[in-house]
C-alpha positions in Angstrom: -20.7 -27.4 -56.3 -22.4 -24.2 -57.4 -26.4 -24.2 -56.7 -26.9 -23.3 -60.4 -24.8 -26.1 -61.9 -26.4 -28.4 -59.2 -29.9 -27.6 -60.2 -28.9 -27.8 -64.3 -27.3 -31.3 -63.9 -29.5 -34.2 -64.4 -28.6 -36.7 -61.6 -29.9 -39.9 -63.3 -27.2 -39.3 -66.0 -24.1 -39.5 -63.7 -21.4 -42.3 -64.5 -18.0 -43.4 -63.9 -16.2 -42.4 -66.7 -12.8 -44.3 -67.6 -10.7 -41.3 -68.7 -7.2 -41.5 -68.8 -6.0 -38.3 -67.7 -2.2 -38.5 -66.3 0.0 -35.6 -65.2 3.6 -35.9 -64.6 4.7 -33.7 -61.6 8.3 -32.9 -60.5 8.6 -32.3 -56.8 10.3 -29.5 -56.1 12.8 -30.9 -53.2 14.3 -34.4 -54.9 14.2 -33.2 -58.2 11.9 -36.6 -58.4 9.3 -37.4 -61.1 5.8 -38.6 -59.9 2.9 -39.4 -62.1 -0.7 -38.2 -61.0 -4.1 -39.2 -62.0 -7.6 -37.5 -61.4 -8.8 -39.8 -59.0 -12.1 -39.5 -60.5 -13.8 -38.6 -63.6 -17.5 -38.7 -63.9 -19.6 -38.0 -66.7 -23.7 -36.8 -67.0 -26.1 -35.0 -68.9 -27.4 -31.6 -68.3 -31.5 -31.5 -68.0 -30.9 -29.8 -71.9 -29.0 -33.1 -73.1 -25.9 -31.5 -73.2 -22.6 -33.6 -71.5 -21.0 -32.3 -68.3 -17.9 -34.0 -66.3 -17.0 -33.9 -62.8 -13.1 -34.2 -61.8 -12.5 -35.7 -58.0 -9.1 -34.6 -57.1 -7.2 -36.0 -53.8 -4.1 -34.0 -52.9 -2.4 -36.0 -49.8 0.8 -33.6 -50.1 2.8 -32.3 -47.1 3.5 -29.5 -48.1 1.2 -25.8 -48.9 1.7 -26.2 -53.0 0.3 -23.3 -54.4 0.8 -25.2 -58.1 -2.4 -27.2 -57.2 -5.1 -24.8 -59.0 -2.7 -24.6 -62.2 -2.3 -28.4 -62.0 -5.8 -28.5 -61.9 -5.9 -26.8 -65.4 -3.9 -29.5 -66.8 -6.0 -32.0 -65.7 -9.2 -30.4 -67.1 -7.0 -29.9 -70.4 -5.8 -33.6 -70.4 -9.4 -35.0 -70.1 -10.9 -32.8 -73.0 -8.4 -34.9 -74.9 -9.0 -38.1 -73.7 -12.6 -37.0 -74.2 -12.1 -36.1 -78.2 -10.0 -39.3 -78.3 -12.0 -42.1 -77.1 -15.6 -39.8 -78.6 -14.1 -38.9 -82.4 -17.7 -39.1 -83.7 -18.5 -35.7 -80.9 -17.2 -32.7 -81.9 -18.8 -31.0 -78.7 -16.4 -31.1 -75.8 -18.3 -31.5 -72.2 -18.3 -28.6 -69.7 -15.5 -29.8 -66.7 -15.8 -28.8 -63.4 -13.3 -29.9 -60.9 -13.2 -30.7 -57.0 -10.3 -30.5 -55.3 -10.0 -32.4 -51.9 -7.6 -31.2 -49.6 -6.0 -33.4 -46.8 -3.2 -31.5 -46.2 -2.8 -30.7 -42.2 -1.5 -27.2 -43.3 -4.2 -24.8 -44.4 -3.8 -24.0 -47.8 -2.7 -20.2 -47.8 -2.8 -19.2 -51.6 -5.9 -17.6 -53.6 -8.2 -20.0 -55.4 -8.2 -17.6 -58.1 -5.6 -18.4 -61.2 -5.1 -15.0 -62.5 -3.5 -14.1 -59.0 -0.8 -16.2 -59.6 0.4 -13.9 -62.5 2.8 -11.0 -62.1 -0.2 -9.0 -63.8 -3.3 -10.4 -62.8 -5.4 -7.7 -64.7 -3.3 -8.2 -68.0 -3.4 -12.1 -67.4 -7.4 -12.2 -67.2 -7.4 -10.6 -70.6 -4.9 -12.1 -72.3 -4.0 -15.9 -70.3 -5.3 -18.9 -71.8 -6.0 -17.0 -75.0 -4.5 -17.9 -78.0 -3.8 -16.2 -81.6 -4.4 -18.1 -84.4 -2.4 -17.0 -87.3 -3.4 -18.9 -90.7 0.0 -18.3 -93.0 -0.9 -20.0 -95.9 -4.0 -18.3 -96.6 -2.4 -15.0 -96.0 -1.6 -12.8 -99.1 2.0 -12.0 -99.2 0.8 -7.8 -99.2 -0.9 -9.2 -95.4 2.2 -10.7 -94.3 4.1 -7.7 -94.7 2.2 -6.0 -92.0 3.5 -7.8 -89.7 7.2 -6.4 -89.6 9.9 -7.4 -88.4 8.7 -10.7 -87.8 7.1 -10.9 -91.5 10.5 -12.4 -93.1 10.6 -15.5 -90.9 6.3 -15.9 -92.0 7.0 -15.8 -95.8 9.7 -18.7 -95.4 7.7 -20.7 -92.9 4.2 -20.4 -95.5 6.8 -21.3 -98.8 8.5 -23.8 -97.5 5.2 -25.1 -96.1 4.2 -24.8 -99.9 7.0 -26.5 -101.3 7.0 -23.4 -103.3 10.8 -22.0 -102.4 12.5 -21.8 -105.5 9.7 -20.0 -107.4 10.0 -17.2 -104.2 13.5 -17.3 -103.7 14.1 -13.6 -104.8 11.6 -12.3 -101.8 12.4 -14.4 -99.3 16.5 -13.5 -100.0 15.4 -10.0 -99.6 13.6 -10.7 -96.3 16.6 -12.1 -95.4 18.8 -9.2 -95.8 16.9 -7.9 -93.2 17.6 -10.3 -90.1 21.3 -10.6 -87.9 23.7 -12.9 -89.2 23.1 -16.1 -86.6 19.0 -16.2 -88.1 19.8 -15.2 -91.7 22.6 -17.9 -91.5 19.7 -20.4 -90.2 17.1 -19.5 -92.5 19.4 -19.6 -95.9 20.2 -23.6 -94.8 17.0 -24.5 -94.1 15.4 -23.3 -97.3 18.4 -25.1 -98.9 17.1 -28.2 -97.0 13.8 -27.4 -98.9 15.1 -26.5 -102.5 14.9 -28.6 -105.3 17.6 -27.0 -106.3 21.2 -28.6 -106.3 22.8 -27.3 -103.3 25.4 -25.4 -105.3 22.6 -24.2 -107.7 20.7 -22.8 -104.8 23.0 -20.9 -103.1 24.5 -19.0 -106.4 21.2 -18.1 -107.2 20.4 -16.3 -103.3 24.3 -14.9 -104.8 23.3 -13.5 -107.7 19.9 -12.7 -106.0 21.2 -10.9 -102.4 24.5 -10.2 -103.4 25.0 -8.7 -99.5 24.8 -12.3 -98.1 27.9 -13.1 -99.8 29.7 -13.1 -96.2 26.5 -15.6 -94.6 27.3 -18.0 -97.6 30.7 -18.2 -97.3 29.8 -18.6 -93.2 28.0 -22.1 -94.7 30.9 -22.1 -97.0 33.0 -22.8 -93.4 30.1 -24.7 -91.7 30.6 -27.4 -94.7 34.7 -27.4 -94.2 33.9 -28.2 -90.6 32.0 -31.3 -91.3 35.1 -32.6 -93.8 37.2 -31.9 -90.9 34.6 -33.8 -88.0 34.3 -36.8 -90.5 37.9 -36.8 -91.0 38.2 -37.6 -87.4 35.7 -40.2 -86.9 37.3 -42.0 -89.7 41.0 -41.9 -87.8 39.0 -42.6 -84.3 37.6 -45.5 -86.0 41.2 -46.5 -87.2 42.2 -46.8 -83.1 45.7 -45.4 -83.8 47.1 -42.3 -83.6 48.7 -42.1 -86.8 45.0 -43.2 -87.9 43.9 -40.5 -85.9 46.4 -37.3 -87.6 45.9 -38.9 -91.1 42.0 -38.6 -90.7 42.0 -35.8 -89.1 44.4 -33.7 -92.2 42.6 -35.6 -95.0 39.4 -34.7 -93.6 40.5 -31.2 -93.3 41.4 -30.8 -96.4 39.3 -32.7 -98.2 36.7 -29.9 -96.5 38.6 -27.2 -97.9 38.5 -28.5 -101.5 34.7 -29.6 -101.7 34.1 -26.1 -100.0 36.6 -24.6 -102.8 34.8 -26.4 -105.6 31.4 -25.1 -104.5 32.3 -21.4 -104.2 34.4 -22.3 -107.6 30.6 -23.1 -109.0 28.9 -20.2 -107.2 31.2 -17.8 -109.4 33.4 -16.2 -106.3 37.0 -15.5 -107.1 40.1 -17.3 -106.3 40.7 -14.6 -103.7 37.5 -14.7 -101.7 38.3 -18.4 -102.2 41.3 -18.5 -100.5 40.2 -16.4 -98.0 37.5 -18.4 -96.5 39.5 -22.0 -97.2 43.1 -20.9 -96.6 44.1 -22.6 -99.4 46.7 -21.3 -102.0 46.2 -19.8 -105.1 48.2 -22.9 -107.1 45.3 -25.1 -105.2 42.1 -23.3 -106.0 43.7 -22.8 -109.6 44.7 -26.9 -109.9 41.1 -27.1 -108.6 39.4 -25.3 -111.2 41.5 -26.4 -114.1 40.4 -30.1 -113.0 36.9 -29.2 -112.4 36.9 -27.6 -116.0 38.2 -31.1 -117.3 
């Protein structure tokens, strides 16, 4: 150990500490699972009162693992957590210092400096380990929006968070607009999933809102038919004959097409754009709306 931390630990303090700090390493070569533990963990007091731990590290490996140091991190991490776990009355975490003893016949050939593992070690000592702390819910919406392109994805995150989506449904639609059609599809179902809104209700109102994602609902539009075709086939799997298997399979498909047709029907689209995304004919859609009218 350093002199300096030498002279600053008090000695009488030291104890076996019974942390529980397990690391699961892959070996590289069998593709095998292992589980490590510190071999030793003990705790003291610095000469100011202040606690201090010691980590006791064996490595009996064969071969020159340069993952060691960075494993070493995760031990150090893994304790501090035990640490808060079993002392939820501390709020104080201990200073860690760890010792690392090598058995390994091969001399160990890599730096004992982290930062040189990284592609930029200069960039890595200023910015590794560090983390940004972004606090969406007590952000203004005016704050949000300086932070681009990513700013869209913030808004629903913080409203859904709120439970406050249908109240900000016409901003967040028009942060939207402004993503590619695999995230805008993403985002439009999973502030459905946190709507109170009926799920027809919702989705005529980002309509009437963003009338540009006309093309990502009627995407969903598909996405539902889909599911009425999947469940169609479970049901004639489940029958265990084929003929089980066809019937399911067509009454699932087009019992998607017509719960997909009766929600466009609700959303206010035409019978053509309904029969473009269902491929069903206009004597359907029609026979469907007269009924839904009854």
């Amino acid at each position: 150990m350093p002199q300096e931390l030498v002279s600053l630990v008090d000695w009488a303090t030291v104890v076996l500490d019974s942390a529980n700090v397990e690391h699961v390493r892959q070996t590289h070569k069998k593709n095998n699972k292992q589980k490590e533990q510190s071999d030793l963990a003990f705790l003291f007091k610095f000469k100011d009162g202040k606690q201090g731990a010691i980590l006791a590290h064996i490595e009996h490996q064969n071969d020159n693992d340069k993952t060691i140091l960075l494993r070493t991190k995760h031990y150090q991490t893994s304790y501090l957590l035990d640490f808060l776990k079993r002392n939820k009355h501390k709020g104080d975490l201990p200073v860690i210092y760890s010792l690392i003893y090598y058995t390994n016949k091969k001399e160990f050939s890599h730096s004992f400096d982290i930062y040189d593992y990284f592609q930029n070690p200069e960039l890595a000592r200023k910015y590794a380990f560090r983390t940004e702390f972004i606090d969406l819910i007590r952000m203004s919406d005016e704050e949000i929006e300086k932070h681009g392109k990513v700013s869209g994805l913030e808004s629903v995150l913080k409203y859904v968070s709120l439970r406050e989506v249908d109240g900000n449904l016409e901003m967040l639609a028009q942060d939207i607009e402004t993503y590619d059609q695999v995230i805008r599809i993403s985002l439009l179902k999973y502030l459905s999933s946190y709507s109170d809104l009926e799920e027809n209700d919702f989705y005529d109102k980002i309509l009437h809102i963003a009338p540009k994602l006309k093309g990502d609902i009627m995407t969903v539009a598909e996405q539902w038919e889909l599911r009425g075709v999947e469940k169609g086939k479970l049901e004639g799997l489940q029958q265990g004959k084929l003929e089980g298997k066809l019937e399911g399979k067509l009454e699932g498909k087009l019992e998607g097409k017509l719960e997909t047709a009766s929600k466009l029907l609700s959303m206010g689209l035409s019978i053509e754009d309904i029969k473009q995304a269902t491929g069903l004919t206009n004597l359907d859609i029609e026979n469907l709306r007269n009924h839904n009218n009854h």
